[in-house]
C-alpha positions as CSV (number, residue, x, y, z in Angstrom):
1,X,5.6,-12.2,74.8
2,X,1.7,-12.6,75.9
3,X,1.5,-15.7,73.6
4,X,4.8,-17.5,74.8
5,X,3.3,-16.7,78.6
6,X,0.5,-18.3,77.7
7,X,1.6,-21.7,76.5
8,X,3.7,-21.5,78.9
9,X,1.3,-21.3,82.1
10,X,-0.8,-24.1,80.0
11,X,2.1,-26.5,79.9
12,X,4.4,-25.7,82.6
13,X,2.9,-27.9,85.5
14,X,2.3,-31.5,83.1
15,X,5.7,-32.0,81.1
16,X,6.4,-34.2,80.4
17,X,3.9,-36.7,82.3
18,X,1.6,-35.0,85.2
19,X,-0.7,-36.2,88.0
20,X,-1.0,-33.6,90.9
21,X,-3.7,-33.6,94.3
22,X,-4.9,-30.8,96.7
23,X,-4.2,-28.6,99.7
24,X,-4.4,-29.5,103.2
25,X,-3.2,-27.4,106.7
26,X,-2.4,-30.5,108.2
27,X,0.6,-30.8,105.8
28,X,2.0,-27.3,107.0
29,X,2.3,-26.5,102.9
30,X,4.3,-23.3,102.7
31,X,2.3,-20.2,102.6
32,X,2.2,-17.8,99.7
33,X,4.3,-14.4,100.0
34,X,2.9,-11.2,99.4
35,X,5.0,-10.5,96.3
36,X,3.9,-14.2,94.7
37,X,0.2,-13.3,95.3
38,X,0.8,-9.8,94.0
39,X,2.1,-11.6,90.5
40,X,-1.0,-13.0,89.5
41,X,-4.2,-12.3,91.8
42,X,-7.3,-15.2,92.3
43,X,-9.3,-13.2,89.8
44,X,-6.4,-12.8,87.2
45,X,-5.8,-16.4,87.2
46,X,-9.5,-17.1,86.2
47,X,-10.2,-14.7,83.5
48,X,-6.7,-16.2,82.5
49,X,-7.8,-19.9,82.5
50,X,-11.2,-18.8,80.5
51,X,-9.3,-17.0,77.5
52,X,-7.4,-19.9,77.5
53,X,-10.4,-22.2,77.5
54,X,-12.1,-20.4,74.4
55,X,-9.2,-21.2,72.9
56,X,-9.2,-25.2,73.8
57,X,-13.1,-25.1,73.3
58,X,-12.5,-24.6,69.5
59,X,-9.9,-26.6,68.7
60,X,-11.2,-30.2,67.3
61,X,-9.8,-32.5,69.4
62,X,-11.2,-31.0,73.0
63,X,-13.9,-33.8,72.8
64,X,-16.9,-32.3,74.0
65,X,-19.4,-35.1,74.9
66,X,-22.3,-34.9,76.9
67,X,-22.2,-38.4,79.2
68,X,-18.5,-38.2,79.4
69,X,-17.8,-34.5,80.8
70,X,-20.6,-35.0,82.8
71,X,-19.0,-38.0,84.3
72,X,-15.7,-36.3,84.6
73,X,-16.9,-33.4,86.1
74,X,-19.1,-35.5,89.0
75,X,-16.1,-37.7,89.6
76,X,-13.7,-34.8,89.6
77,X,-16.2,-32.5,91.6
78,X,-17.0,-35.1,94.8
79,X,-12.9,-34.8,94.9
80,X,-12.9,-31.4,95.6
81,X,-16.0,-31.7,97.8
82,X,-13.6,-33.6,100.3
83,X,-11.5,-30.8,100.7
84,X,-13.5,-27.3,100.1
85,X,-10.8,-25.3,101.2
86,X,-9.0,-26.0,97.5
87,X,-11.2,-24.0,96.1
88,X,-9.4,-20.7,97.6
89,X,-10.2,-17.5,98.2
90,X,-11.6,-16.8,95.0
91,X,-14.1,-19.8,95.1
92,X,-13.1,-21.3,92.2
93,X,-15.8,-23.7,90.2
94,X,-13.9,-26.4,89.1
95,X,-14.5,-27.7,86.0
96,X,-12.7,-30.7,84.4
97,X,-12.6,-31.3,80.9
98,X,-11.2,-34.1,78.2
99,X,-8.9,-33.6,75.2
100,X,-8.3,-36.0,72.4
101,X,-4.3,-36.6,72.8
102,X,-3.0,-40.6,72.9
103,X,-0.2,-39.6,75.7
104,X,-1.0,-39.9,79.4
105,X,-0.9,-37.0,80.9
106,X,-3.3,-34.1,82.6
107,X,-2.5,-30.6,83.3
108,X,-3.9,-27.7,85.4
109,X,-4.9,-24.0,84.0
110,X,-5.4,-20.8,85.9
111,X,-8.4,-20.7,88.1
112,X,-9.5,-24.2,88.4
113,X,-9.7,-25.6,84.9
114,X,-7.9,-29.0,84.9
115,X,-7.7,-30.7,81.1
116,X,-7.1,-34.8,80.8
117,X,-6.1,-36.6,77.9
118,X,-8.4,-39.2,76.8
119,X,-5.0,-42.0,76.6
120,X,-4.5,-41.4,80.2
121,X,-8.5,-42.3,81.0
122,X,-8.0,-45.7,78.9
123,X,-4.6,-46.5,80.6
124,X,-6.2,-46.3,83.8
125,X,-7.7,-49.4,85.1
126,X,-9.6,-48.3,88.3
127,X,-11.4,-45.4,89.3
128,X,-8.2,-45.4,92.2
129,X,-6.3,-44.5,89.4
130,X,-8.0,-42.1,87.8
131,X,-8.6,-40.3,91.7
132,X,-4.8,-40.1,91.8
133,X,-4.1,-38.2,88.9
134,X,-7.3,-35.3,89.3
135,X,-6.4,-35.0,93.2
136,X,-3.2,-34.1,91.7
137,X,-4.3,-31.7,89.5
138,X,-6.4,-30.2,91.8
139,X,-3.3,-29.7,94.2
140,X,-1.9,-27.6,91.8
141,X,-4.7,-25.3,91.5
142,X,-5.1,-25.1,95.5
143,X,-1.3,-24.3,96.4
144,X,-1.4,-21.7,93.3
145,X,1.5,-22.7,92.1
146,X,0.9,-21.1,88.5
147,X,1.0,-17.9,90.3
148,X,3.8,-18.8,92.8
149,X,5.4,-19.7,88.9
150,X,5.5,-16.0,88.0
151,X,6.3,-14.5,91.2
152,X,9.7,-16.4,90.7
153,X,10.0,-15.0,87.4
154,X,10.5,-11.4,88.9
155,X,14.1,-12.8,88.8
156,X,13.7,-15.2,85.4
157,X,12.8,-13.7,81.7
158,X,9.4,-15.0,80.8
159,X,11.0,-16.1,77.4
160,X,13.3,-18.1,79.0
161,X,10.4,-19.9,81.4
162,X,8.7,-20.0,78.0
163,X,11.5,-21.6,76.2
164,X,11.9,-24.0,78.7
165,X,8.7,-25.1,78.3
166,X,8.3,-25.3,75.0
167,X,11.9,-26.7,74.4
168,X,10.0,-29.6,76.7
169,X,7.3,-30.0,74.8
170,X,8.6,-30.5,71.5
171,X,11.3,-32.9,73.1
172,X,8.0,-35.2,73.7
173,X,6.0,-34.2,70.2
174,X,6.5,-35.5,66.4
175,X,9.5,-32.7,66.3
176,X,12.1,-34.8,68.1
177,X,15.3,-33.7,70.0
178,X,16.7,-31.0,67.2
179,X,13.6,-29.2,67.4
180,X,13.6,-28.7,71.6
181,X,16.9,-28.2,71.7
182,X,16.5,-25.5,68.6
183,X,13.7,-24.2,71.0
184,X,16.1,-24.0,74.3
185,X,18.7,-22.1,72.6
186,X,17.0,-18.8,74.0
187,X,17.0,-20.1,78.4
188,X,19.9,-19.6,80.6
189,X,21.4,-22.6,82.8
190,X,20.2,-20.6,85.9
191,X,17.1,-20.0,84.9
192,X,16.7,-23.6,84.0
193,X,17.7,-24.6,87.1
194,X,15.4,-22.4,89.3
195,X,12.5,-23.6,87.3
196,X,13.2,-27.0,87.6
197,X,13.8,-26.8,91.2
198,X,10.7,-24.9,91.6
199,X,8.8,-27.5,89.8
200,X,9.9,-30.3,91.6
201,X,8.7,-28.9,95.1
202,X,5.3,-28.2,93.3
203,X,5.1,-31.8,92.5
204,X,5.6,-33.1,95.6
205,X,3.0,-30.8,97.1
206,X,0.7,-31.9,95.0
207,X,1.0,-35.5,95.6
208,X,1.3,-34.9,99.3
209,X,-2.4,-33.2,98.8
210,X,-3.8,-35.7,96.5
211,X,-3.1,-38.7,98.9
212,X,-5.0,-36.6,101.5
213,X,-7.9,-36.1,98.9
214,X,-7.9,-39.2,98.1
215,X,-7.7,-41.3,101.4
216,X,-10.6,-38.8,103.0
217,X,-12.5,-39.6,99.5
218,X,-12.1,-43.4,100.1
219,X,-10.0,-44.3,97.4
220,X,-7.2,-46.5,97.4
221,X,-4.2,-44.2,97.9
222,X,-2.1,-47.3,96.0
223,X,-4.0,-46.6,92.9
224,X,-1.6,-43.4,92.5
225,X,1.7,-45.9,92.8
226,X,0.2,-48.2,90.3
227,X,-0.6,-45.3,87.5
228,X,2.8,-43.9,88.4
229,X,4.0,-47.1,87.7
230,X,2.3,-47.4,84.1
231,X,3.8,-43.7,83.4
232,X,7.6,-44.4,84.3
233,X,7.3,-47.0,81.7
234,X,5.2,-45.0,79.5
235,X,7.9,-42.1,79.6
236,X,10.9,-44.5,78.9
237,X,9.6,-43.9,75.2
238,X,10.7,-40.6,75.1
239,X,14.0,-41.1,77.6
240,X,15.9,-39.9,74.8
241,X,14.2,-37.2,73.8
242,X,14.2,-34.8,76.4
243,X,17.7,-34.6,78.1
244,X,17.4,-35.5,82.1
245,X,18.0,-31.6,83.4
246,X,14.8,-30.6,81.0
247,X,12.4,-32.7,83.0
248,X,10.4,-30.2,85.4
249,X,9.5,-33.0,87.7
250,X,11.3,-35.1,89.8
251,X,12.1,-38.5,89.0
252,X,9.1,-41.1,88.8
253,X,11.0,-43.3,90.3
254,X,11.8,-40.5,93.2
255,X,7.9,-40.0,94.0
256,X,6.8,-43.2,93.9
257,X,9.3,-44.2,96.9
258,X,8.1,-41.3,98.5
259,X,4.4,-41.8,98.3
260,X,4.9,-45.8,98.9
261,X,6.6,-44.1,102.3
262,X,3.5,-42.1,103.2
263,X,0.7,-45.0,102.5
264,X,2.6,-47.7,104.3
265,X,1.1,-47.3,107.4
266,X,-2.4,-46.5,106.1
267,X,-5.2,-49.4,106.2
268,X,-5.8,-50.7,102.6
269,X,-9.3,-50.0,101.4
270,X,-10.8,-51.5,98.5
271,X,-13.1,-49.5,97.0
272,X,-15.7,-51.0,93.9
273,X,-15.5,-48.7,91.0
274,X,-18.9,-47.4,89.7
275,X,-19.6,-49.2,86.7
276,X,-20.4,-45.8,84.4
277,X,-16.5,-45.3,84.9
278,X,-16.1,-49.0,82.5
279,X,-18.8,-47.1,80.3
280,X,-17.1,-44.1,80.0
281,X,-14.1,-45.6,79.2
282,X,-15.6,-47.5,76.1
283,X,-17.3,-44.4,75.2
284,X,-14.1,-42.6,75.1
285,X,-11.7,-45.2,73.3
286,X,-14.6,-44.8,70.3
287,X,-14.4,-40.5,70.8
288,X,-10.6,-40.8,70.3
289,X,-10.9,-41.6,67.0
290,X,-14.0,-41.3,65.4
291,X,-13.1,-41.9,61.9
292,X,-14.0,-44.5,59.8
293,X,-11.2,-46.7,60.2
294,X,-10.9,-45.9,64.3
295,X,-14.5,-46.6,64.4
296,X,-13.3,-50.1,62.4
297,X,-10.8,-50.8,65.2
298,X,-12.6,-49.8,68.2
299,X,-15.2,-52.4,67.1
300,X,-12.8,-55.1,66.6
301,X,-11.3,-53.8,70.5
302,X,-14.4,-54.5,72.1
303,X,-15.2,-57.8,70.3
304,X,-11.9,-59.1,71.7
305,X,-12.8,-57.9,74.6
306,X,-15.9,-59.9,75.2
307,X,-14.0,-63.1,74.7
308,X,-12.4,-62.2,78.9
309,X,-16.4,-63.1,79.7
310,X,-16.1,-60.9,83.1
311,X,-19.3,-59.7,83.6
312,X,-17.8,-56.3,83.9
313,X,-16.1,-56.3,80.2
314,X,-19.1,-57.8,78.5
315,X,-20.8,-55.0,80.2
316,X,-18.4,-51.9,78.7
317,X,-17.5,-54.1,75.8
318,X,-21.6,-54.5,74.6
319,X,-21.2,-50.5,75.6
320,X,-19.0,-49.6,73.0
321,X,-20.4,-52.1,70.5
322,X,-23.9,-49.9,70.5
323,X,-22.1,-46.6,71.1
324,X,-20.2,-47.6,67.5
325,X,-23.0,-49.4,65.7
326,X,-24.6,-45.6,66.5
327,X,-21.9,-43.4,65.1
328,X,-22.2,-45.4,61.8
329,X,-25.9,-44.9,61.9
330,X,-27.1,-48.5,62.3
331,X,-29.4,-47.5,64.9
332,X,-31.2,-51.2,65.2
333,X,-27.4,-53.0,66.1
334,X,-27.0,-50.9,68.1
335,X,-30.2,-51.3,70.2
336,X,-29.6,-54.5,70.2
337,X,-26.2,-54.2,71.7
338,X,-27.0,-51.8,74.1
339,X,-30.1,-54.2,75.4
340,X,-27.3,-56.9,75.9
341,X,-24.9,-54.4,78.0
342,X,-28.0,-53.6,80.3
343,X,-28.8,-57.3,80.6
344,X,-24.7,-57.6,82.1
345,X,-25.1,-54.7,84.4
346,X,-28.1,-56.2,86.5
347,X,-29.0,-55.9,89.0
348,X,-27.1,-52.4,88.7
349,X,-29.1,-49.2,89.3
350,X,-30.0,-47.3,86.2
351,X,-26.8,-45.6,84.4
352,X,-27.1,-42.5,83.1
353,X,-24.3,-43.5,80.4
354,X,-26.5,-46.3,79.4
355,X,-29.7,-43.9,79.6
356,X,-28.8,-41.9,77.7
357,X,-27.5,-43.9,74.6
358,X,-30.8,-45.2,74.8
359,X,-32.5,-42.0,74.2
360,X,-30.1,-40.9,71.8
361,X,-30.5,-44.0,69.7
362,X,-34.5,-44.0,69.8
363,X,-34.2,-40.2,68.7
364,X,-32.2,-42.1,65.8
365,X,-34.6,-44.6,65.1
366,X,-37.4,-41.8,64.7
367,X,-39.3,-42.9,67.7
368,X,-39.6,-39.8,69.2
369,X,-42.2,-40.6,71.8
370,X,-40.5,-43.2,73.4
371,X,-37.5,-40.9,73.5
372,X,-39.8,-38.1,75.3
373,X,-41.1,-40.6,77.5
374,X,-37.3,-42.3,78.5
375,X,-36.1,-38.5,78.9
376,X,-38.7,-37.1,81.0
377,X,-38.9,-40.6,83.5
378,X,-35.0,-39.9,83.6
379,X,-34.2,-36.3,83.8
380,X,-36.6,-36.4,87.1
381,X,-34.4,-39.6,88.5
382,X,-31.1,-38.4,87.9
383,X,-32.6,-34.0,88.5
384,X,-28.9,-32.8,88.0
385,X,-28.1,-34.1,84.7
386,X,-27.4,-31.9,82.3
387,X,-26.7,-34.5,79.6
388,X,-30.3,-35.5,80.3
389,X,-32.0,-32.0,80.6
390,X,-30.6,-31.6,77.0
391,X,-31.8,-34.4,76.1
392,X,-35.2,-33.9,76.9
393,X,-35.6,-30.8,75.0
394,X,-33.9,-32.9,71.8
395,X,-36.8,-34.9,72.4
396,X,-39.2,-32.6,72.3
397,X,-38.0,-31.0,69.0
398,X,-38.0,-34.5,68.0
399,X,-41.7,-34.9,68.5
400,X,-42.4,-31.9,67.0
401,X,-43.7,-30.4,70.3
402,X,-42.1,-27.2,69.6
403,X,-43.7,-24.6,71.2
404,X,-43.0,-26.7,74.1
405,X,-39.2,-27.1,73.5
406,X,-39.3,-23.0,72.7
407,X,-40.8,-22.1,76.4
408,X,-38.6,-25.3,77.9
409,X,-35.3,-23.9,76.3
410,X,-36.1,-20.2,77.6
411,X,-36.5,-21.1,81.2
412,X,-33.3,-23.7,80.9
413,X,-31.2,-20.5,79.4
414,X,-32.1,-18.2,82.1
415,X,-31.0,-20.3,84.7
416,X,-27.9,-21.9,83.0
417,X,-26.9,-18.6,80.9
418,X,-23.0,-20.1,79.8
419,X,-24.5,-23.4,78.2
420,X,-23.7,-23.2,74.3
421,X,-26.0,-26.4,73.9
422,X,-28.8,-24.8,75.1
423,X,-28.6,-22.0,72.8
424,X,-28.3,-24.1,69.4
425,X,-31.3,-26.7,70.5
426,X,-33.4,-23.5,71.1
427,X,-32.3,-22.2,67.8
428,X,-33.7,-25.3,66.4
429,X,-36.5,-25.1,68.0
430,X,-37.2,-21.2,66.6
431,X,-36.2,-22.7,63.1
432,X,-38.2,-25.9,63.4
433,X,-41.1,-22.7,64.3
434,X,-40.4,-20.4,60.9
435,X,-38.7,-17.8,63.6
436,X,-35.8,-16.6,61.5
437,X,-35.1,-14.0,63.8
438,X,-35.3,-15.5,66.9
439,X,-33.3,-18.5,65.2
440,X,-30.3,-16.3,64.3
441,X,-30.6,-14.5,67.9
442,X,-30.3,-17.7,69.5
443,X,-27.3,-19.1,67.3
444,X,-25.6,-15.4,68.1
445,X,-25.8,-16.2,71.7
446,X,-24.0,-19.4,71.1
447,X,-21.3,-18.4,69.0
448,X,-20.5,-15.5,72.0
449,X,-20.4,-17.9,74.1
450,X,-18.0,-19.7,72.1
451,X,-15.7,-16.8,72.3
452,X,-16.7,-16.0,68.4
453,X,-17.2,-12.6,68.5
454,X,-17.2,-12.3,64.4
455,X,-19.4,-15.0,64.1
456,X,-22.1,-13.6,66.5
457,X,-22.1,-10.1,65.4
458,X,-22.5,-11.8,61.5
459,X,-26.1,-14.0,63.2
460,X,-26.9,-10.5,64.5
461,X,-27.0,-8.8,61.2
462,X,-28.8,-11.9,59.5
463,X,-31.7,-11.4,62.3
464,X,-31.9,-7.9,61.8
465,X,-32.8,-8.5,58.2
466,X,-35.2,-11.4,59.0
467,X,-39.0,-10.0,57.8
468,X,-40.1,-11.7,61.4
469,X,-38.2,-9.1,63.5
470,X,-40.0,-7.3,65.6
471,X,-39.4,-4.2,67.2
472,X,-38.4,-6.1,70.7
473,X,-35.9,-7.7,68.6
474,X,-34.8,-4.9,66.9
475,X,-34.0,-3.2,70.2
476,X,-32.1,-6.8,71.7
477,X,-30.5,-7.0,68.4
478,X,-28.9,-3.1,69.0
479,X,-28.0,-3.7,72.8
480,X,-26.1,-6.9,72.0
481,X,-24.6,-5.6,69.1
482,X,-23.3,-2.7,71.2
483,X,-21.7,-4.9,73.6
484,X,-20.3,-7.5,71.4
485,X,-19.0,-5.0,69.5
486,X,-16.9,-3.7,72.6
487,X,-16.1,-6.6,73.7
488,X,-14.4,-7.3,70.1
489,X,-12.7,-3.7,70.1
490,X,-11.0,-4.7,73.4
491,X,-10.1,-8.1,72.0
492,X,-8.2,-6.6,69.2
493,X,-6.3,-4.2,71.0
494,X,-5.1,-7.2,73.4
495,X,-4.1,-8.7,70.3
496,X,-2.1,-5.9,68.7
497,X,-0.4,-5.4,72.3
498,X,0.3,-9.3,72.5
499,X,2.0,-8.9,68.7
C-alpha cells in the first residue's frame, strides 16, 4: 500500500505533461481545512519528499552535475525569492533537481523538491519558458496540494488514487494502452472522477500563481503560452494512449485560453536570457546521453548548429563542442573549443559554466597549478558556488597539496554537513595521505548520506581494521556505527510494514 502511495504522490501532479507556479493572497486561493492539513502535516511532507529523494539520488539517470544543478537551483531559487511566502509554514528549502527522461514534463514532491526532465530544458527556447514551467511547480508545493490530495482520499481508496496514476503513467511509457488500462482495472468511476476534478482545480491554481511569480520576477508571462504551445503538440503523440477521462489536467488547449485571458492586459516585457542558460542547455543535451554514440550525435548537433552563425549559437554550440571533446578525453580539442566559445561570449562577464569547464579540463590536461590558480581567482568572484568550492579542493588534491585539501575539506564539511561531494574528495584526500582509516570514515559518511546504510556500516568495519586507527577513531567509528545501525533497524521495519 506504502509503495503504491508513494508513486503515487511522485506522479500524481505531472501526468501526463506538467508545468505549475506559486501562491499568492491577492488571488484569494482557497484556504486549506483542518481535516486536509491533518492528512499530511508540513513536516510529514518533507521527510516524505527526502525518502523519496534517496530513492531518485540512486537511480542512474537523476543526472547529478555540478554547473547544471547549480544553475537550476539559482534560476529556480530567485523564483521563489519573489514570493517568500511559498515556502510555507514549514520553511521549506527548495531544491530543484534534473532527471535524464526525453519527455517534457516536470513534477513536484512533498516538501519542496521539484524534479525536471532534461527534454523539457532542451525544448525550451528562452529562460521565459523555462520560468513558466518551475513557477508552476512551485505553485504546487505552496497551495499543498499533495496534502490537500490525501485529505480527499478520506473518501477515495489510496489504491484506487494509485491505480489511477499509474494506469496514467503506463498509458504514456513503452507499455502502451493494454498495459494502463490492465493497471485501471482496480479504480472506480467515482473515484476517477473526484481525482480528476480535483486535479484540474490544482492546475489552474498553479498557473494562476506562476503568472504572478513570474511577472513580479520580470519574465515574460507569454513564455508559459508558448511552452504550452510546444506541449499540446508534444502530447498529441500519445492522444491515443491515454483515453481523454484519464488525463488529470485540464485540457491544454483549456489553459492556454485562460492564461492568454489573464496576460492580455499586462505590458509585454522582454527580458535577455542569461547566456549560462544557452550553456547549460548544451551541457545538458551531451548529459542526456553520454554514451558513445550520443556523445557521436551530440557532436554532429552542435556542428550544425554553428552553421546559424548567431553569436549566441556559436557561443553554446563551441560549448558543447569542448564539453564533448572532454567526455572523450581529448583534453587539447577541447581547450581549443572552449577558447573559441569565450571569444563569442565577449564582452560577457565571466560564466561560471565556462569557468568551470576550464578548470575541469586543465585538471585533465595535468596542469594542476593553473587549475589551483583559475579555482582560487574564481571561487572568491562567484563566493557562493559550490561547483567552484569543489572545484578548488579537486585542485588541490590535484597538485598534491594534500594536507591542505585535508584541513580545506574539514572546515567545508562542517559547515555544509549533507554534501556527499565533499565527503568522497576528502576521502581522496586521506587516501592520497596513506590514511586508511580516515579514508574509509570519510567514504562511510558519504554512502549515509546517500541513504546507503549497508554500504556505510561495510566502510565502517573496513576503518576499524585499518592499522592507522586510532583510538579517536575507534571511539567515532562505535558512535556512528550505533546510530547507523538504528537508523537501518527502523528502515527495515518500515519496509516489512510497507510489504
Amino acid at each position: 500500500m506504502v509503495r503504491l502511495l508513494m508513486a503515487a504522490l511522485l506522479l500524481a501532479p505531472t501526468i501526463p505533461l506538467t508545468i505549475a507556479p506559486v501562491a499568492s493572497v491577492a488571488q484569494n486561493l482557497p484556504t486549506l481545512g483542518d481535516t486536509e492539513r491533518e492528512s499530511l502535516s508540513p513536516l510529514m511532507e518533507r521527510k516524505l519528499g527526502e525518502q523519496i529523494m534517496h530513492d531518485i539520488r540512486r537511480d542512474r539517470d537523476y543526472i547529478d552535475d555540478g554547473p547544471v544543478q547549480e544553475y537550476l537551483n539559482n534560476f529556480g531559487l530567485n523564483l521563489v525569492a519573489v514570493r517568500p511566502e511559498v515556502r510555507g509554514e514549514a520553511g521549506y528549502d527548495f531544491f530543484f533537481f534534473m532527471v535524464r527522461d526525453p519527455m517534457l514534463n516536470a513534477f513536484a514532491l512533498p516538501g519542496g523538491f521539484i524534479g525536471v526532465h532534461s527534454g523539457l530544458v532542451l525544448a525550451s527556447q528562452s529562460e521565459s519558458e523555462l520560468a513558466g514551467v518551475l513557477s508552476h511547480e512551485i505553485g504546487h508545493v505552496a497551495q499543498r496540494h499533495i496534502a490537500r490530495m490525501l485529505g480527499q482520499q478520506k473518501q477515495n481508496s489510496m489504491i484506487q488514487l494509485a491505480a489511477i496514476v499509474l494506469g496514467a503513467l503506463a498509458g504514456v511509457s513503452k507499455a502502451g494502452g493494454d498495459a494502463a488500462m490492465a493497471t485501471m482495472m482496480g479504480g472506480t468511476g467515482l473515484a476517477i472522477q473526484r481525482q480528476l476534478n480535483f486535479s484540474r482545480d490544482a492546475e489552474r491554481e498553479a498557473d494562476r500563481i506562476g503568472l504572478q511569480i513570474m511577472r513580479d520576477g520580470g519574465f515574460d508571462p507569454s513564455g508559459m503560452v508558448t511552452f504550452f504551445g510546444r506541449l499540446q503538440t508534444a502530447s498529441r503523440s500519445f492522444s491515443d494512449a491515454v483515453p481523454p477521462y484519464l488525463l488529470t489536467h485540464p485540457l491544454t488547449t483549456e489553459r492556454i485560453a485562460d492564461i492568454e485571458g489573464r496576460i492580455r492586459d499586462q505590458r509585454y516585457r522582454q527580458r535577455v536570457d542569461n547566456p549560462d542558460f544557452h550553456l547549460a542547455r548544451a551541457r545538458i543535451r551531451v548529459l542526456q546521453n553520454d554514451s558513445v554514440q550520443g556523445l557521436r550525435e551530440a557532436n554532429e548537433y552542435f556542428s550544425n548548429q554553428l552553421r546559424q552563425n548567431t553569436k549566441q549559437q556559436v557561443m553554446s554550440a563551441k560549448y558543447g563542442l569542448a564539453y564533448v571533446a572532454y567526455r572523450q578525453g581529448n583534453f587539447d580539442k577541447a581547450d581549443i573549443y572552449l577558447e573559441e566559445a569565450r571569444a563569442a561570449a565577449q564582452p560577457m562577464a565571466p560564466s561560471m559554466m565556462i569557468v568551470s569547464l576550464d578548470i575541469d579540463i586543465k585538471i585533465g590536461k595535468k596542469q594542476a597549478q593553473a587549475a589551483l590558480k583559475e579555482a582560487d581567482a574564481m571561487r572568491k568572484q562567484f563566493p557562493l558556488s559550490r561547483v567552484l568550492t569543489r572545484q578548488y579542493a579537486s585542485a588541490l588534491i590535484a597538485a598534491r597539496r594534500y594536507d591542505e585539501a585535508v584541513a580545506f575539506l574539514r572546515d567545508q564539511t562542517q559547515l555544509y554537513r549533507q554534501e556527499v561531494q565533499l565527503q568522497d574528495l576528502l576521502a581522496q584526500a586521506y587516501a592520497a595521505q596513506g590514511r586508511q582509516a580516515l579514508q574509509h570514515l570519510a567514504l562511510a559518511e558519504s554512502y549515509a548520506l546517500s541513504g546507503s546504510l549497508p554500504a556505510a556500516l561495510e566502510q565502517l568495519t573496513i576503518a576499524r581494521r585499518a592499522p592507522d586507527a586510532t583510538f579517536y577513531d575507534q571511539s567515532l567509528i562505535d558512535a556512528r556505527e550505533r546510530d547507523w545501525k538504528e537508523r537501518w533497524k527502523e528502515e527495515m521495519k518500515e519496509s516489512k510494514e510497507r510489504g
